[in-house]
C-alpha positions in Angstrom: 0.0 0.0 0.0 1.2 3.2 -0.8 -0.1 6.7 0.3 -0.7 9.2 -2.7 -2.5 12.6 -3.0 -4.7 12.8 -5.8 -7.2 15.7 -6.8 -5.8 17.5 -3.2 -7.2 14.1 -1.5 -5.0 11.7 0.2 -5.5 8.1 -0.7 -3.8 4.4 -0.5 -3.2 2.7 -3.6 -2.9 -1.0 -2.5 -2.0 -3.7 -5.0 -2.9 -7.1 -4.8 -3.0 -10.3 -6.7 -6.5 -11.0 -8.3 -7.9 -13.7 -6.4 -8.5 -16.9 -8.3 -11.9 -17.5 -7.8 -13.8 -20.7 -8.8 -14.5 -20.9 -12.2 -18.5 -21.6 -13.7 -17.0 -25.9 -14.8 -16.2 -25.9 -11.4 -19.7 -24.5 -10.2 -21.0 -27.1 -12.9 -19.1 -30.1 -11.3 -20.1 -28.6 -7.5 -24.2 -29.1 -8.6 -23.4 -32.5 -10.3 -21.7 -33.6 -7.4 -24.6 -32.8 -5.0 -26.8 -34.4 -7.7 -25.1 -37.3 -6.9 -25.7 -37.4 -3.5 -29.1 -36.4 -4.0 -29.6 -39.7 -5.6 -28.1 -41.7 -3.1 -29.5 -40.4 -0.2 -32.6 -38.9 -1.1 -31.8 -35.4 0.5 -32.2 -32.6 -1.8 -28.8 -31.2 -3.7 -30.6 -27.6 -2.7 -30.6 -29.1 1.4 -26.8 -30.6 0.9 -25.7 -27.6 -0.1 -27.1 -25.4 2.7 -25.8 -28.4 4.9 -22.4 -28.0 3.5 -21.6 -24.7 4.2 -22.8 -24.4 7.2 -20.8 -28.0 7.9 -17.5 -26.8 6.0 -17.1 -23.3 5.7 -16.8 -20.3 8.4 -19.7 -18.3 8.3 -20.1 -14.5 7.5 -20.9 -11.2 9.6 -22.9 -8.5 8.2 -23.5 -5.7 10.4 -27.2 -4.3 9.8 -28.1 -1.3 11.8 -26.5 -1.9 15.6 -26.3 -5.3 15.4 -23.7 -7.7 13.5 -25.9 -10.5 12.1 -24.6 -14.0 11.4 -25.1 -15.8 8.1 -23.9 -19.4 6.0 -20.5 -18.7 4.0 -20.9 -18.5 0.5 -19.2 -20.9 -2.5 -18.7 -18.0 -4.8 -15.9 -16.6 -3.5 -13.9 -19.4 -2.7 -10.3 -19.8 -4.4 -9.9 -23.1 -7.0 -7.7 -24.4 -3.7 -10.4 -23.7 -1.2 -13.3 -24.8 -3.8 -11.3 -28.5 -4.5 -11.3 -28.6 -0.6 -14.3 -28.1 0.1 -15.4 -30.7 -2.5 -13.2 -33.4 -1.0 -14.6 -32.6 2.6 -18.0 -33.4 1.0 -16.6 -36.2 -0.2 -15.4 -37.8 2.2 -18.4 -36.7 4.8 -20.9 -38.4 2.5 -18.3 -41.3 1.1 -19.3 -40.6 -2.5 -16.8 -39.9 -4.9 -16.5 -36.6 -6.7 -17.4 -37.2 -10.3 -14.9 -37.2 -13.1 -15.8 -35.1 -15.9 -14.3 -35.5 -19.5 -12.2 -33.3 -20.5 
């Protein structure tokens, strides 16, 4: 971060690597995946995801008004890394494999 004055306003210009978020085939697998275990267990792939997140990931604070408000973490922003993580915890929670796509 460095500390710049532009237009008579001082401001930090920070530079950081672009985060290398999951990409839409890896979205694609995710719902394929819960598919999957949709149709061996007979639990919605909507539930297992809900269930997932709040099983896997940290959850979120959003502060509304006075009052900091808890919610489920999201998929969207995880990395690739964290993403292909988060599938194999699934994975190994409900002992179905993740599918292989072709390539």
């Amino acid at each position: 971060s460095e500390l710049m004055t532009l237009n008579g306003q001082d401001v930090v210009i920070t530079i950081e690597k672009e985060k290398d978020y999951r990409t839409l085939s890896m979205n694609r697998l995710y719902w394929l995946f819960l598919n999957t275990i949709e149709n061996e267990t007979g639990t919605s792939a909507n539930e297992i995801h809900e269930i997932a997140k709040r099983k896997f990931l940290p959850p979120r604070f959003v502060k509304f008004k006075d009052e900091e408000i808890k919610l489920p973490a999201t998929t969207t922003k995880l990395s690739k890394i964290d993403f292909s993580n988060y599938l194999t915890k699934i994975s190994d929670w409900v002992d179905i494999p993740i599918p292989q796509l072709e390539v």
